[in-house]
C-alpha positions in Angstrom: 29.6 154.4 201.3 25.9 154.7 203.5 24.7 152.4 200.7 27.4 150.0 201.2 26.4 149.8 204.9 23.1 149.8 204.5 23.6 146.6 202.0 25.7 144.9 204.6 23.3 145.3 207.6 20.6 143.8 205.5 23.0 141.0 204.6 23.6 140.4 208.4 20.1 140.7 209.2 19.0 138.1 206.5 22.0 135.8 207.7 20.6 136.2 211.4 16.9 135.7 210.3 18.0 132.3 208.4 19.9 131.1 211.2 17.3 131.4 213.5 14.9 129.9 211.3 17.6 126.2 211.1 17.5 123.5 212.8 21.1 124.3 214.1 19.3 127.5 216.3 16.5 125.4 218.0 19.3 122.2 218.5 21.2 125.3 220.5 18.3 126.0 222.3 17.1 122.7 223.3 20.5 121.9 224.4 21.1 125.6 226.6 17.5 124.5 228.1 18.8 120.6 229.2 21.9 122.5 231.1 19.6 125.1 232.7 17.7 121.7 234.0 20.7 120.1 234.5 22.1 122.6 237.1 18.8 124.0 238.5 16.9 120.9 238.6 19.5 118.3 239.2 17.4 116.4 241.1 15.2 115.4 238.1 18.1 114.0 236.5 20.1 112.5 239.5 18.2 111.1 242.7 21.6 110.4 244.4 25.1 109.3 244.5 26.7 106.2 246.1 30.4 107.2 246.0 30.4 109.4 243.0 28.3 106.9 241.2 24.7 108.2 240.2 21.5 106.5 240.6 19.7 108.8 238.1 15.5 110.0 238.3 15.0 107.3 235.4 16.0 104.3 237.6 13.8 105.5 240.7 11.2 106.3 238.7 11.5 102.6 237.3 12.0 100.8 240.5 8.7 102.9 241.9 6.9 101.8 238.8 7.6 98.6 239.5 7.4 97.9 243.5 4.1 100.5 243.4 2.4 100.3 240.4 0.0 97.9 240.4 -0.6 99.0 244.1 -1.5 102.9 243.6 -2.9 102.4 240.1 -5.7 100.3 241.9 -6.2 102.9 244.6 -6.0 106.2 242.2 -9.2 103.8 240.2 -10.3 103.2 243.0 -10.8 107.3 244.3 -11.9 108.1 240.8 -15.2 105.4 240.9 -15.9 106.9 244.1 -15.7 110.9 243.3 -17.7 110.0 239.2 -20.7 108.4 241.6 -20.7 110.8 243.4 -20.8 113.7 241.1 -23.6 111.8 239.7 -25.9 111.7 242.5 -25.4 115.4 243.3 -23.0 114.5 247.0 -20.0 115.6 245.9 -18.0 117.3 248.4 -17.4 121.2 248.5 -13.9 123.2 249.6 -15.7 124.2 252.5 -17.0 120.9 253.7 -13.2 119.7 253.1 -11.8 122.6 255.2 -13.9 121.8 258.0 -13.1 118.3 258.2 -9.3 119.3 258.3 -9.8 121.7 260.5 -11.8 119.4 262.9 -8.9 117.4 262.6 -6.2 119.9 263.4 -8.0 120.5 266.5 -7.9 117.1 267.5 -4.3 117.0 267.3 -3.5 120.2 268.8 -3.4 122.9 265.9 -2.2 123.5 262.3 2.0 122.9 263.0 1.3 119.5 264.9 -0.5 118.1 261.6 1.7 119.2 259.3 3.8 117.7 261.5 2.1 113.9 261.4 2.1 114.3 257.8 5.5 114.8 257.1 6.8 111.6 259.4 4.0 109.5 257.2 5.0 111.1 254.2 1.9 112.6 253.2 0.9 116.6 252.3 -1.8 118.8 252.8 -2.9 118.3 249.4 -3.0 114.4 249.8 -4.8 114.9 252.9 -7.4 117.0 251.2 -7.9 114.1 248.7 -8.5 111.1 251.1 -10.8 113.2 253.3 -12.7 114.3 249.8 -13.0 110.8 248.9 -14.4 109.9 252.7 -16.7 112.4 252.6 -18.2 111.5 249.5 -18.4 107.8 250.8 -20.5 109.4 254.1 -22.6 111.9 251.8 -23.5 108.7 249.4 -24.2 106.2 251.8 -25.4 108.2 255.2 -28.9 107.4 255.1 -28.7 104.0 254.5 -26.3 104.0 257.5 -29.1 104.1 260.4 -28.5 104.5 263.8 -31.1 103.6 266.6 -31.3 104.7 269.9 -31.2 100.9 271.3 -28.0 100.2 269.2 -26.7 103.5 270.8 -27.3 101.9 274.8 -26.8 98.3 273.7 -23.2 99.4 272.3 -22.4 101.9 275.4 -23.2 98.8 278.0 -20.9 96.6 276.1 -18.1 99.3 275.3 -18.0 101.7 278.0 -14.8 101.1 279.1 -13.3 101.2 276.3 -14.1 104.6 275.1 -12.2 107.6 275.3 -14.8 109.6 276.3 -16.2 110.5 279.7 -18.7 112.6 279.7 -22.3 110.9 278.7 -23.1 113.0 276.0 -20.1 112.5 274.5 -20.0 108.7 275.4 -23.3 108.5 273.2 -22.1 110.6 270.5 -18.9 108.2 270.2 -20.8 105.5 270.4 -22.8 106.7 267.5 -20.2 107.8 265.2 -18.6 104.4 266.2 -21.6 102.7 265.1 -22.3 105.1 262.2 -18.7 104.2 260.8 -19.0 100.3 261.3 -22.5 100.6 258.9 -21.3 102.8 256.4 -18.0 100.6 255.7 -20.3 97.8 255.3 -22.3 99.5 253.3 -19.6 100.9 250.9 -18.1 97.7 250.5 -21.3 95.8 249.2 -22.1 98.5 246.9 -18.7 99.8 245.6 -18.3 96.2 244.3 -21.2 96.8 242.3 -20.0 99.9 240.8 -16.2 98.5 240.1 -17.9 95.4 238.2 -19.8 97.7 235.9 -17.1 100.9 235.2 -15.2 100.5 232.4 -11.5 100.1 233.1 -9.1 100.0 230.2 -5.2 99.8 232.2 -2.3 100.5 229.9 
């Protein structure tokens, strides 16, 4: 009788082990996993609804692809020329250069909540923040000292601007005027020479 048991537990096991080991028991799976997705990640299936009708992930992904493509594909190229120069000259940016810049930044707009604030009304995040100042950084850091500055440029720019600037104080009237100026030479700059460095990269676009 214990034998008898013993043979049909075995016989159970084996049938277990074999059906696990079929295709049936990973289809089950695979299908258990799409509902789990399907009620817990709805959104990746279904963007939205226009009176009960669906307009599923695949067809904003498609319409995306095809407004934006060309568009952010260029820019993302773009970013990457930029960041491969400058890891190869040694100015690539640090985390703590990048932190500084943002927190300059949350300073000028009145703390942390107000610029997480801006960023969601222009639809941006912290961590595409981070990117765009990383990539301006590197532009300064690989360009700043061919961007000169002279004192006369400086006073010759503060008697024609004055007015216009936002700050009041002189010191600070000559530093604006300088990072002004700065900013003006290191656009030009960048734009001669990124040219040069999009004609010779190697771009394969699929």
């Amino acid at each position: 009788m214990a034998q008898s048991k013993k043979n049909d537990l075995l016989k159970r096991l084996s049938t277990l082990k074999n059906f696990r080991n079929s295709k049936k028991f990973y289809l089950i799976i695979l299908i258990a996993g799409l509902l789990l997705l399907a009620v817990y990640k709805k959104s990746w299936f279904v963007a939205a609804t226009v009176n009960n009708q669906p307009i599923t992930g695949i067809e904003l992904l498609g319409k995306l692809n095809e407004q934006f493509r060309s568009q952010t594909l260029n820019q993302l190229i773009n970013e990457k020329i930029i960041l491969q120069e400058s890891a190869k000259m040694g100015t690539m940016p640090n985390e703590k250069e990048v932190q500084s810049k943002i927190s300059e930044i949350e300073t000028n707009v009145g703390g942390a909540q107000p610029l997480d604030l801006i960023l969601s009304q222009q639809g941006q995040t912290r961590i595409s923040l981070k990117n765009q100042i990383r990539v301006q950084l590197a532009i300064s850091k690989l360009y700043d000292k061919e961007a000169t500055v002279s004192a006369d440029e400086v006073a010759e720019f503060l008697e024609q601007n004055r007015s216009s600037l936002q700050a009041t104080e002189s010191a600070k009237q000559e530093k604006e005027a300088y990072d002004t100026i700065k900013n003006q030479k290191l656009s030009q700059i960048f734009n001669q020479k990124f040219q040069e460095l999009r004609t010779k990269a190697k771009i394969q676009i699929f």
